[in-house]
Structures are given as structure tokens and as C-alpha cells.
C-alpha angles and dihedrals in degrees: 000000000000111000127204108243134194082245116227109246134258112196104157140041092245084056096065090065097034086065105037097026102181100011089115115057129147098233094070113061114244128228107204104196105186132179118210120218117069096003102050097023116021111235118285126216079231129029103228087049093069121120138181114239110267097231080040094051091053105050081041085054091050103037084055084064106050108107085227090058134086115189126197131170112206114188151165090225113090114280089251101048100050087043096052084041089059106030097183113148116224093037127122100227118204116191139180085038082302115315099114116044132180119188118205100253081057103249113124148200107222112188092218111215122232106252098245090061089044089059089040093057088046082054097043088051098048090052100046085049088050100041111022101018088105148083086043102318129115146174133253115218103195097164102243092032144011148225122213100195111200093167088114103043122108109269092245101053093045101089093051090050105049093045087059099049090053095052087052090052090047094047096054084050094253124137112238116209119196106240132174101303096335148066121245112203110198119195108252092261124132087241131103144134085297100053094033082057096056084043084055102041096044089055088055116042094008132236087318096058099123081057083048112048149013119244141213125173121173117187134159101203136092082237091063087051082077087056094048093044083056100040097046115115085019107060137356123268141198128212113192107213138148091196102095094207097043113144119222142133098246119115087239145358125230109209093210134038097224084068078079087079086054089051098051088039087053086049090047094046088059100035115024100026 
């Protein structure tokens, strides 16, 4: 059984090698999972402000390339939005936590919903517009799952907020994660960032993937908690945390996001240089 762990720390690009010395070799093919928010891209005051590093943007853009190495981008955000965010040809793109997946040849896998949880989410939508969707907080409608975003509300309003948002999520039968800043509310369905990366990772190298292919998956969120529970024992994962005693089922922790420029750089160094 997978167990949550106080990660040991990885705070420099010598590091990378110095913990998992011959993990990377170019004779086995590489699966790269990413999230986006807050590892690709650091948290924005404002979603559709993110951006990708510029350094960390160019070695992604070349590792994509490299014949040994399968990329995929697995996030909260709408299929459409985090695909048109990263742009990068040759990537599987996840989005809603996996409900929704492209691969790059543009054949998909869509989790359809059950009606009733279909007329539910309308519900749940209609009502956090009516009753939260105020004092610089709104709501994002991403079709399977939403976002209520409370970043620009005043501090003393944000607890309210944010507490009613989550009982009108309950209420309409969704699960509301704490975010930065936000609350996700997922539909009740047995399907999140970790199943949707076996899905992805069976399509692509079939039911013997972990015989097939290293992998490497780096998240910040408490929903990529669900890929590195899966992929522990199987691949190596990366939780990026300030907070020193956090628990979580990743391999390490990285205390800052800009040490996703160091991880790439250590992948580069063994396949592109």
C-alpha cells in the first residue's frame, strides 16, 4: 500500500543525480507527466496570467522532441485552456484532473459524466454565480469541473467565501479540494490525475508499461497527490512544497517551483546533451 512521507529535499540541480544516481539512461524510453500550475508555470495572481519560465519553456520544448521521451501535461485547468498555455506539438494534454485527455495524433478519452451529475454541476454552477461570485471572486466554469477563485477578495471576506462555496459544492454532491487560493470541485466519480496517468501511460506503452518505460511525474497540488500515490514504487515523483513537513506520496519534495528548470536541466543533461 502506498504511504504519505515527510519527502527528503531536493534544492540543487547536482542533487537530482546525487538521489536517484542511474535512473535516467538512454537506453530505456522516459515518460515526463507534468502539471501545470504552480510546477510548469508558478501561480499567478490571476489564471490566465500564468507563464512558463522562459530557460524552463526551451529544454520542455526540446525534450518533447527527443524519439526516448513521452510528454504528457495532466491539469485542473479545461482541456483547451492548458493546451493552448503550453503549445508544445508531440504532448498528451489532460485536462479537468483528467477527465478530459488529447493525444497528439487528436483522438481523445472523454469520462462522460452520468446525467444526473451533468444537471447537478449545472446546479452547482447557477447557485455559486448567484451566491459567491462577488468582492473579487469568480467562478470557473470548465464544463466537467469547476474553480471558485477567492485570490482577489478582500482578507476578511475570504473565509466566508470560501465556506460557502464549499457547502454549495457539497450540497450538489461534488468534492471541493482546497487549492491556492481557490476551491476545485471535482464531479463523485473514481477518476482523477492518478488514474487518468495509468490510462495514459497504458495507451501508450500497454499493460506492461512499468516493464516499458521510466517515469518521472512532478505536481504542487494536493490533486497530483492521487498520480504520485499511483505511480509510487513504479516511477519517481516530485512534490513542490515550501512547507518542510509536508506529507505526501511523492519521492521528494522541491521547496520552490523555479527547481523545475533544475529537473528538466538534469533530464536534458542525460538525453539531449
Amino acid at each position: 500500500m502506498p504511504e504519505k512521507q515527510i519527502a527528503p529535499v531536493i534544492s540543487r540541480l547536482e542533487e537530482f543525480e546525487k538521489n536517484l544516481p542511474g535512473y535516467l539512461d538512454t537506453h530505456n524510453k522516459l515518460a515526463i507527466l507534468l502539471d501545470y500550475d504552480g510546477t510548469l508555470a508558478p501561480i499567478a495572481d490571476n489564471p490566465n496570467k500564468t507563464k512558463m519560465p522562459v530557460e524552463l519553456e526551451a529544454i520542455l520544448r526540446r525534450l518533447a522532441k527527443h524519439p526516448q521521451i513521452f510528454m504528457a501535461v495532466i491539469s485542473g485547468r479545461a482541456l483547451r485552456d492548458v493546451h493552448a498555455l503550453v503549445n508544445i506539438d508531440g504532448v498528451t494534454f489532460a485536462g479537468n484532473h483528467g477527465l478530459e485527455i488529447e493525444y497528439p495524433d487528436g483522438s481523445r478519452h472523454d469520462f462522460e459524466l452520468p446525467g444526473e451529475i451533468q444537471r447537478n454541476y449545472k446546479a452547482m454552477v447557477d447557485e455559486l454565480k448567484q451566491s459567491v461570485e462577488k468582492h473579487g471572486a469568480w467562478v470557473e466554469d470548465k464544463r466537467v469541473s469547476l474553480t471558485y477563485h477567492y485570490r482577489d477578495t478582500p482578507k476578511q471576506l475570504k473565509d466566508e467565501l470560501k465556506h460557502l462555496a464549499i457547502d454549495i459544492c457539497q450540497r450538489h454532491g461534488f468534492r471541493p479540494n482546497q487549492a491556492h487560493e481557490a476551491i476545485e470541485a471535482k464531479p463523485p466519480v473514481d477518476w482523477n490525475k492518478g488514474e487518468a496517468a495509468l490510462h495514459i501511460l497504458k495507451t501508450k506503452f500497454g499493460d506492461d508499461w512499468a516493464q516499458e518505460v521510466r517515469v518521472v511525474f512532478a505536481g504542487d497540488d494536493t490533486t497530483d497527490e492521487d498520480a504520485m500515490r499511483v505511480l509510487q514504487g513504479l516511477g519517481r515523483s516530485f512534490r513542490i512544497a515550501a512547507d518542510a513537513q509536508i506529507q505526501t506520496f511523492a519521492d521528494f519534495r522541491l521547496p520552490k517551483q523555479d527547481l523545475m528548470t533544475d529537473l528538466l536541466k538534469w533530464i536534458s543533461t542525460v538525453y539531449v546533451s
